[in-house]
TORMIRO-73753 format. One record per residue (C-alpha): x, y, z. Coordinates in Angstrom, 2 decimals. Layout:
residues N
{r {X, Y, Z}}
...
***
This chain:
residues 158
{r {-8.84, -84.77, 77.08}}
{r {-8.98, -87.13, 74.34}}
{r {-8.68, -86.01, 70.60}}
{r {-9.41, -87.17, 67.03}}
{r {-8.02, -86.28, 63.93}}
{r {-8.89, -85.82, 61.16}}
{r {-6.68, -84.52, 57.97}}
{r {-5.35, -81.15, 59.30}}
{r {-8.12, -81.08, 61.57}}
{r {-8.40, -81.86, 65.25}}
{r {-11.91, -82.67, 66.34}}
{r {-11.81, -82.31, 70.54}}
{r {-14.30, -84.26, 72.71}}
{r {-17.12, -82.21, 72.66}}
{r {-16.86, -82.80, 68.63}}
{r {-16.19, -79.32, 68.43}}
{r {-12.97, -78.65, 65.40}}
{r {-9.92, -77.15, 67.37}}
{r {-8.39, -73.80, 66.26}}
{r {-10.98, -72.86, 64.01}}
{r {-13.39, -70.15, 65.53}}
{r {-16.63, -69.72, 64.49}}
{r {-19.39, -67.57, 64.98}}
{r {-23.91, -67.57, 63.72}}
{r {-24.53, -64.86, 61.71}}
{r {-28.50, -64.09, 60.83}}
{r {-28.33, -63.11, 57.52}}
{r {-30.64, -60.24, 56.20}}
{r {-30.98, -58.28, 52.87}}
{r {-30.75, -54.45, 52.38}}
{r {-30.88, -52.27, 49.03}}
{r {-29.17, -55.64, 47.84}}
{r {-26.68, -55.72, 49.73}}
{r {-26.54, -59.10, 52.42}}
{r {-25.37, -58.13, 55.84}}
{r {-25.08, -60.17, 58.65}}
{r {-25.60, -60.08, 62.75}}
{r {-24.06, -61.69, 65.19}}
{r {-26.86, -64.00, 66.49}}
{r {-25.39, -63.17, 70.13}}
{r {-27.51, -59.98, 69.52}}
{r {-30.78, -60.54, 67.98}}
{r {-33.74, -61.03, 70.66}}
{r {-36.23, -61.81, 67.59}}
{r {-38.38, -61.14, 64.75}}
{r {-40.97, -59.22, 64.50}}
{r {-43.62, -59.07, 61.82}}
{r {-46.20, -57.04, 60.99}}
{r {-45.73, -54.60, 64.16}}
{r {-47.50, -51.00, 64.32}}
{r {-44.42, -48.45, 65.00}}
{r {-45.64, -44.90, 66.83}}
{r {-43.99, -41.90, 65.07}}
{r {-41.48, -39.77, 67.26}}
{r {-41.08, -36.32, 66.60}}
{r {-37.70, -34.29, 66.09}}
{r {-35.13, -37.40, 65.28}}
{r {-33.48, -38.41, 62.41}}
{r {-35.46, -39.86, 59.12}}
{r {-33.93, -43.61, 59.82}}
{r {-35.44, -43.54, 63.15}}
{r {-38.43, -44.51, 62.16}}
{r {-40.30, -44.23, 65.80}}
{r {-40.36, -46.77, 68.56}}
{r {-43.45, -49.51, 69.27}}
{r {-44.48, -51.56, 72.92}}
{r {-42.67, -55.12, 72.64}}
{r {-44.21, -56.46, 75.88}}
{r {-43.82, -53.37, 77.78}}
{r {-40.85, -52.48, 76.89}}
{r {-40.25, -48.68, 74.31}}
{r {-37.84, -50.27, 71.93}}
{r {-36.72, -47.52, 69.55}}
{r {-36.34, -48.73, 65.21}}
{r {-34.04, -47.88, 62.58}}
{r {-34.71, -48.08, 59.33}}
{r {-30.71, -49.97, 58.25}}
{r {-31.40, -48.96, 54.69}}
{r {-32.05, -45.11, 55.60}}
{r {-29.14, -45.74, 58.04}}
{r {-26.59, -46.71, 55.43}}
{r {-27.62, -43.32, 53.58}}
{r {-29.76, -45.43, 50.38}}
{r {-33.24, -44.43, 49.34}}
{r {-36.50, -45.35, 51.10}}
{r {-38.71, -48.04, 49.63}}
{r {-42.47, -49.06, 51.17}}
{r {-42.73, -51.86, 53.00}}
{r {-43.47, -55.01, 51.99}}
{r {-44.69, -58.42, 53.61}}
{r {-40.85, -59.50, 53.66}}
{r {-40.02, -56.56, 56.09}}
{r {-39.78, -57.16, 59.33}}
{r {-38.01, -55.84, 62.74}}
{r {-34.72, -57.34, 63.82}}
{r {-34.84, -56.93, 67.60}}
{r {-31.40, -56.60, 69.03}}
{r {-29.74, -56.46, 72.74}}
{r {-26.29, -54.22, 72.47}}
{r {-24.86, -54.07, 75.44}}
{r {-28.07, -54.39, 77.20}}
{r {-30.07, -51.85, 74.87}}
{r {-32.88, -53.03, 72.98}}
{r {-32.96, -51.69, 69.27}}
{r {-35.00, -53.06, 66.49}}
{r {-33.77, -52.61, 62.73}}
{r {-35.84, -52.78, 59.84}}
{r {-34.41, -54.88, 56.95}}
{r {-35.76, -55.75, 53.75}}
{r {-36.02, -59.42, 54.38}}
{r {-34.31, -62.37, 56.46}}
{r {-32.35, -64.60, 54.76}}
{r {-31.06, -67.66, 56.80}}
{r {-28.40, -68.36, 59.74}}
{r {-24.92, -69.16, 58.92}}
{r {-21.58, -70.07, 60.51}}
{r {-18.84, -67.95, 59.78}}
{r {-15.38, -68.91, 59.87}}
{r {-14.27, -65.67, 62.00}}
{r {-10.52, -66.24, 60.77}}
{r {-11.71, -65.55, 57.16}}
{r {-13.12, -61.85, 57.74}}
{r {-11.39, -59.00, 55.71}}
{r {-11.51, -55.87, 56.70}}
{r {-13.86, -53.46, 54.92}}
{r {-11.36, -51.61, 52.37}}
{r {-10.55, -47.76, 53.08}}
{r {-12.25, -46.44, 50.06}}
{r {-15.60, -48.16, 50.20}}
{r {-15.62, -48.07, 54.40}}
{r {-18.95, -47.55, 55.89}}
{r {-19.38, -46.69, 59.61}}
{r {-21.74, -49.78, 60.38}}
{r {-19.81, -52.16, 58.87}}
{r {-16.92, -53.95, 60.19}}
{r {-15.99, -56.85, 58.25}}
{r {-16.94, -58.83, 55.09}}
{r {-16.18, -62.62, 54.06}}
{r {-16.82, -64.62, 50.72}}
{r {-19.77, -66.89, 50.67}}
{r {-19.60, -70.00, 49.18}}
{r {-22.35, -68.51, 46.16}}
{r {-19.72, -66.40, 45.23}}
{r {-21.51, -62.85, 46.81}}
{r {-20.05, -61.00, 49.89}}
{r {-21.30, -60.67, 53.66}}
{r {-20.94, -57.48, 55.08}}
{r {-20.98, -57.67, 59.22}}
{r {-22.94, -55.10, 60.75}}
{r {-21.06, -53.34, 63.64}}
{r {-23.88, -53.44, 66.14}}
{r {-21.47, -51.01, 69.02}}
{r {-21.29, -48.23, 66.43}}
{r {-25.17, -48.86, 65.51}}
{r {-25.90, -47.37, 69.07}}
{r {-23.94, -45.20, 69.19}}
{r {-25.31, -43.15, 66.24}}
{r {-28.39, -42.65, 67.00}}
***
């Protein structure tokens, strides 16, 4: 195993840096807040997709639709995280994610980008501000703060 270096930092042979650890992050907007996904979760993107109503759940479930023959229940994130509903606009759109082999779509506000996150930098999400679906946050280079969506507890909650 051969090895460059460079500064304080070792580049290996598959020009990957050693001993830093990062991770893609799809990066979405919600009530103005940015929060990111693991990209290791999201299936895709959806558009402009009719959901079917379900009766007798809670108001952030906002039904289910057909993605190629498959019921894939949505949440609304914003309703989720307890802010106000807004209509829908041509920026919405369905995150479709796979946690731990369930398929859950999420609807956001808009998309933003994919980024690589240093996982080493994460904070923890302070006691007095927690929120059950987040689990992390980190300092963006633009000076404004990504907030990691805990996909596990996202499951779990509804």
């Amino acid at each position: 195993m051969s090895a460059n270096t460079m500064g304080n930092t070792t580049i290996d042979e598959t020009g990957e840096f050693e001993g830093i650890s990062t991770e893609r992050f799809l990066t979405f907007n919600s009530d103005g807040l940015t929060i990111g996904v693991s990209t290791d979760y999201v299936i895709e993107i959806i558009t402009n997709h009719q959901i079917t109503v379900v009766p007798l759940v809670p108001d952030y479930v906002k039904g289910i639709i057909n993605l190629r023959g498959e019921t894939v229940p949505i949440i609304d994130i914003r309703l989720r995280m307890g802010k106000a509903p807004i209509e829908y606009t041509s920026n919405t759109c369905i995150i479709v994610l796979n946690i731990n082999s369930t398929h859950v779509g999420i609807v956001v506000d808009a998309v933003q980008q994919v980024i690589d996150i240093d996982i080493s930098q994460v904070s923890p999400v302070p006691i007095e501000s927690q929120q059950e679906l987040i689990n992390g946050m980190i300092s963006l280079n633009n000076h404004s703060v990504l907030q990691l969506l805990d996909c596990t507890q996202l499951i779990q909650v509804y």
